[in-house]
N, C-alpha and C positions, 0 to 999 in steps of 0.2 A: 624779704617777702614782699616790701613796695613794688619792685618792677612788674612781677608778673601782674598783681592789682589792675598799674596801669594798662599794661595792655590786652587783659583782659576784656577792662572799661574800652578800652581805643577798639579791640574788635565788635563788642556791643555795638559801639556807634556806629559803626560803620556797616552793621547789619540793618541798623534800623533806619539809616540814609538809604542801605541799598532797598529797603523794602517801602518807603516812604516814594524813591522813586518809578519802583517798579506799580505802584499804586497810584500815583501821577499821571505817569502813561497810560496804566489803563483806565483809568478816571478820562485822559482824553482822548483813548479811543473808542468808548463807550458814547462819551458824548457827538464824537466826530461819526459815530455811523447812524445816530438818531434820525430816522427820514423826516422829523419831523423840524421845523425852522429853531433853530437855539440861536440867541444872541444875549450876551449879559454887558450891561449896562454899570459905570459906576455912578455916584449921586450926582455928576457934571454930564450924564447921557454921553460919555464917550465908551464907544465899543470897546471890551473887554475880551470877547469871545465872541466866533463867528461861525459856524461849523460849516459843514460842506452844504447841508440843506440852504443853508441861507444863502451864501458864495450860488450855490445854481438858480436860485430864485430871484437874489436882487442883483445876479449877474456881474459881481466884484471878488473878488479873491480876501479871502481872511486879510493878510496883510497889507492887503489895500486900506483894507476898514478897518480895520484894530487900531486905536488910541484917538479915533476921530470922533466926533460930534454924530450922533445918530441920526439928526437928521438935516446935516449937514454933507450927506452920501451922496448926493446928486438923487434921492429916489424923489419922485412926486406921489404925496399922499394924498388923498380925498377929502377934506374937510381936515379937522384938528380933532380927531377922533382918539387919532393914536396918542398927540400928543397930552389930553384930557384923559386916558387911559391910565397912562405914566403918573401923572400928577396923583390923582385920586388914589391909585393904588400905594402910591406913596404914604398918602396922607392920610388913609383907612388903613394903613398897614394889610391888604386885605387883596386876592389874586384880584382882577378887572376882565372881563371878557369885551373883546371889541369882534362883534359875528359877521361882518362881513363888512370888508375897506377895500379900495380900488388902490394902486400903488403902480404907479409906471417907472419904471427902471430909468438909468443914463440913456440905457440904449434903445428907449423908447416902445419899451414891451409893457403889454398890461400884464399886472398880477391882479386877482381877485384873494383876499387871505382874512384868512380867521385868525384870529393873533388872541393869546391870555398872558394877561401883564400881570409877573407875580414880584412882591417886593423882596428884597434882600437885602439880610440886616447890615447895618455898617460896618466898618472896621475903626474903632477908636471912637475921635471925635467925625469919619465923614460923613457925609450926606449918603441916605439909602439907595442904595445901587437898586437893580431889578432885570430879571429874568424875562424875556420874551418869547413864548415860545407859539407856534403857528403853523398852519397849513396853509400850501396854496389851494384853493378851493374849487379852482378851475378845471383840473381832474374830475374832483367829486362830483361838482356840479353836470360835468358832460355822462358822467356813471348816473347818474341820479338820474337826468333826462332821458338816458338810452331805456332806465329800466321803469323808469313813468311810460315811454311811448308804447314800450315792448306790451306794456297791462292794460294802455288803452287797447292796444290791435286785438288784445288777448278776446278783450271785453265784446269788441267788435264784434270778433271772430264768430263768438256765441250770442252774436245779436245778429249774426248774418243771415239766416236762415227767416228770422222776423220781418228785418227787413229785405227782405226780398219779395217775402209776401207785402209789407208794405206798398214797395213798389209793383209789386206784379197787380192788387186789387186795380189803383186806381187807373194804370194801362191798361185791363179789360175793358172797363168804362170808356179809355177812349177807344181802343178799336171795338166798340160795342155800337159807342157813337155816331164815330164814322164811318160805319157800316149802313147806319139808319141814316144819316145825311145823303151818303150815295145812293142808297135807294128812294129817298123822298127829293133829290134835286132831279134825279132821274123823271120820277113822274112830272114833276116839276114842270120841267124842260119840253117833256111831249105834250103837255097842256100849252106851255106857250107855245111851239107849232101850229095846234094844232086852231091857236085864234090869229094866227099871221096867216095861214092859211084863208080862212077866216075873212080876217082884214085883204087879203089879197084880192078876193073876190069880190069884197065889196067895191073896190078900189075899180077892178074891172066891170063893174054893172052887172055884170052873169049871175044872171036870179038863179039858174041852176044849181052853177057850182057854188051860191053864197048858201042855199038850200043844203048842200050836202055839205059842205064845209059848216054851218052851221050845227047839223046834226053831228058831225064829227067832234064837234067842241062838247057837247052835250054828251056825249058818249064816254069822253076822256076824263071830265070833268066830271060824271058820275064813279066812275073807276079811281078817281084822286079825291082822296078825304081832306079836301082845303082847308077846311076848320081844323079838324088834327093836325095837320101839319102846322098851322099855323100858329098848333100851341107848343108842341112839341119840339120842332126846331129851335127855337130862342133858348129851349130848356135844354138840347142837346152839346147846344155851343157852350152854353154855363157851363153843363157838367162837364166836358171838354174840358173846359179852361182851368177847372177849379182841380181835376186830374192832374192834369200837366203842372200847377202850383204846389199840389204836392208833392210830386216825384220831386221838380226842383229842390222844395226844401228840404225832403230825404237827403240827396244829392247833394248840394250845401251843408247842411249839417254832418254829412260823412268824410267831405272835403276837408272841412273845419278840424274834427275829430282822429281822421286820419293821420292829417299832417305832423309830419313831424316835430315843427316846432323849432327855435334855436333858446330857447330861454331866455330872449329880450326881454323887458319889464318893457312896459307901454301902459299907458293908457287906455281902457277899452269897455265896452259894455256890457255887464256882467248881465245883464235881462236877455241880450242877447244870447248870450250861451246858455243860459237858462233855456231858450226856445230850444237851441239847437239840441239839447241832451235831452227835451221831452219829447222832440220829434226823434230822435232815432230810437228812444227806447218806448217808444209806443209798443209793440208788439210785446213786451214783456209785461205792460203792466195792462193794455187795454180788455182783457177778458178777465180782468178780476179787481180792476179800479177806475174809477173816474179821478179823472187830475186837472186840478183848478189852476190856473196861476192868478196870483192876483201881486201883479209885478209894479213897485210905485216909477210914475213916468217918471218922477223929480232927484232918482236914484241919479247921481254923479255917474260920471265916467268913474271906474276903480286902477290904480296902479299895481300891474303885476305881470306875471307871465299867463297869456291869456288860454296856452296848452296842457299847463298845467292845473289851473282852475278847474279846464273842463273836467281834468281823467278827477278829482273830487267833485264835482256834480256830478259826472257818472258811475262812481262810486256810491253815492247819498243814496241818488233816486233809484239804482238797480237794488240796493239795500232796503229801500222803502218799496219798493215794487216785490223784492223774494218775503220781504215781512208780511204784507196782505196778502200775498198769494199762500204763505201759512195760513193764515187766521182765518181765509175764504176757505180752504180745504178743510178745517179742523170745523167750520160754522160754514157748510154752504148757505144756508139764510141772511147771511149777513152780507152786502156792500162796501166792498176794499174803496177808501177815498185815498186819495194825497193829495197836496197842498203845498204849492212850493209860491214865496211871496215871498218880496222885498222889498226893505224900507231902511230908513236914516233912522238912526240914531246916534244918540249921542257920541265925537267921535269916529264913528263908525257908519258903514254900508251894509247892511243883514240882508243873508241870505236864509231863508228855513224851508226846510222841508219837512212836512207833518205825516204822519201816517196811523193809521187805526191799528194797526196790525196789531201781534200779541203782547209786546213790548218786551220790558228786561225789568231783571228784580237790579237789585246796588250792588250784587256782587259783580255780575257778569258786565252791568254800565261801567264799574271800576276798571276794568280789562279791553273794552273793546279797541281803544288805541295801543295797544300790546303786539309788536308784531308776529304773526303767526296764532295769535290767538283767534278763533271763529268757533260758532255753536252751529255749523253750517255743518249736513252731512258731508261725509268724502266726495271730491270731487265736485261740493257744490262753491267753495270758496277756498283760499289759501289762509286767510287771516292777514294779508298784507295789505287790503284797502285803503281800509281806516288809519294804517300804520303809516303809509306815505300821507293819505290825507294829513294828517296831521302833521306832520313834516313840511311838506308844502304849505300850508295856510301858518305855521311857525315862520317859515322861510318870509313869508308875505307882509311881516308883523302884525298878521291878526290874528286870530284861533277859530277849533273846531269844536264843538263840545253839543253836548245832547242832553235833553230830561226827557225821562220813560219812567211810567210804573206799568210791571203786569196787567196785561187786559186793557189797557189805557193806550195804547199805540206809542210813538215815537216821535219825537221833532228834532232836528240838527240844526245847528246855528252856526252859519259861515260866516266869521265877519273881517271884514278886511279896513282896516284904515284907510281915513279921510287925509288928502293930502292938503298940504298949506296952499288957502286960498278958495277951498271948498268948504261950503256951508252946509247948514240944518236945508239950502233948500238948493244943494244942487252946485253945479259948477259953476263958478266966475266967467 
């Protein structure tokens, strides 16, 4: 009765090899089709596993890199980000998020990557291995910019009509202007004739013709209101001038606003865009708000993407502009204000936007960063605004956040980090 026993037992085994390997393989072809970067680590940082996501991203073959030192690949990393990742995660036993690293390959390509370092327990006595796993982010980021630009144009598109009248007022003014220019230089010009005339005769001694040329000047010079003109024209050129200053800054600020953008981080003036996003959304808010800026001079330059910033100020302020336009329809007696002002604090560059409007109770403040969430009728908003806002000014390592109660109106608070070297009073 032993023999069948054993090979009974021998055929078990060799079921549970075969199934052990059949679960292997698809253990690594599950991990090999992961779009997302896998690399495992043991506790000496030598690659373990490399999948294909990583092999196209850090542009080496699995067994290029497998049993080598990780960051010994020839990649160049950005700071010691990644490798303080590793450590820590080691050492808190606890995943690590590193949100966005620079990494240029051997062959001299940039990667932008999100990477979360997670630990893995040891075997026996070694050292904690760790899991890496990450996105190139350079994709997302050019997704994320198409679909910011697409909501500014969106925005635009429905402030087109505003500003159109925007610019068409202050161009009536000027050819309204230069309509009364040409007829008052006009008179003008037949008055000085009509004293060279005048001067001519004198020149010549002809008492006659100084006689009737005289009366001619008197005749012309009755018919031309010199004193009016003489007020009115200095007033006409202003108003000219001060037309044509604003079309320009229409026209600038739509340039600005338009633009596409590449996502550069830069250095740049955020009072600036401030101007630019109240001048083109005049037309939405000026028939039912007054809007103050009270912008501090000694605000820093802020580091960011400065297209991205705008399409969140022009989010805030058409927000705070459709909120008074509530509260003015619901209480026409009452005066829609906003209030957008900036100042240093601690840390930080603040941006705020205040509004009277009718505000929010905590349930609905709890949601409005929610994407697709809006109390907006159909068709008056998507609920994505405040969704990217917030994302972007995440992106920027600062936040967005609000206090409102019912009837009390609303304020937003944009604040973006102070970079090393700027102070409580401004840039170095």
């Amino acid at each position: 009765m032993k023999p069948p026993q054993a090979s009974t037992t021998g055929t078990a085994c060799d079921a549970a090899q075969r199934e052990m390997a059949l679960a292997a393989r698809d253990i690594e072809l599950l991990l090999g089709s992961i779009r997302s970067i896998l690399v495992t680590l043991d506790g000496q940082n030598r690659v373990r596993r490399f999948n294909a996501s990583a092999e196209a991203t850090f542009g080496m073959t699995a067994g290029a890199a497998t049993g080598r030192d990780f960051f010994d690949l020839g990649l160049v990393w950005e700071g010691p980000a990644v490798r303080h990742a590793l450590e820590e995660s080691r050492r808190a036993n606890t995943p690590m998020r590193v949100d966005e690293v620079r990494c240029r390959t051997a062959a001299g390509e940039e990667r932008l990557l999100g990477l979360t370092v997670n630990p893995v327990d040891p075997a026996g006595d070694e050292a904690p291995g760790a899991l890496i796993l990450g996105q190139d982010l350079g994709e997302i980021k050019a997704r994320e910019l198409k679909a910011i630009h697409e909501r500014r144009m969106q925005a635009i598109g429905r402030l087109a009509a505003g500003i159109a009248h925007e610019i068409n007022t202050p161009i009536q003014y000027v050819g309204y202007n230069a309509g009364f220019l040409d007829e008052a230089f006009t008179e003008l010009l037949t008055l000085l004739e009509a004293h060279g005339r005048l001067l001519a005769a004198v020149t010549d001694g002809d008492a006659a013709a100084v006689a009737g040329a005289a009366a001619e000047v008197r005749r012309v010079a009755g018919e031309t209101d010199v004193d009016y003109l003489r007020q009115e024209i200095p007033a006409a050129i202003a108003n000219t001038r001060k037309g044509i200053g604003q079309v320009a800054d229409i026209v600038r600020a739509m340039r600005q606003m338009s633009h596409p953008g590449t996502g550069e981080m830069l250095f740049f003036d955020v009072n600036a865009s401030v101007r630019d996003i109240v001048a083109v959304t005049r037309n939405a808010w000026k028939h039912v708000a007054e809007v103050t800026l009270d912008l501090s001079p000694e605000l820093p330059l802020v580091y960011g993407a400065p297209h991205e910033v705008s399409q969140v100020l022009l989010n805030v302020v058409l927000n705070a502009a459709q909120a008074v336009e509530e509260q003015v329809a619901a209480e026409p007696w009452r005066h829609g204000t906003i209030r957008v002002s900036s100042r240093l604090i601690p840390g930080f560059a603040e941006i705020a936007v205040a509004d009277n409007g009718p505000g929010m109770d905590e349930a609905v403040r709890g949601r409005i960063f929610d994407p697709f969430f809006t109390t907006k009728a159909v068709g008056k908003g998507t609920g994505q605004g405040l969704a990217i806002s917030h994302a972007v000014m995440t992106r920027h390592g600062g936040g967005i956040d609000c206090q409102s109660r019912p009837g009390e109106g609303t304020t937003f608070f944009l604040r973006f980090p102070l970079e090393d070297g700027q102070t409580q009073h401004g840039a170095t």
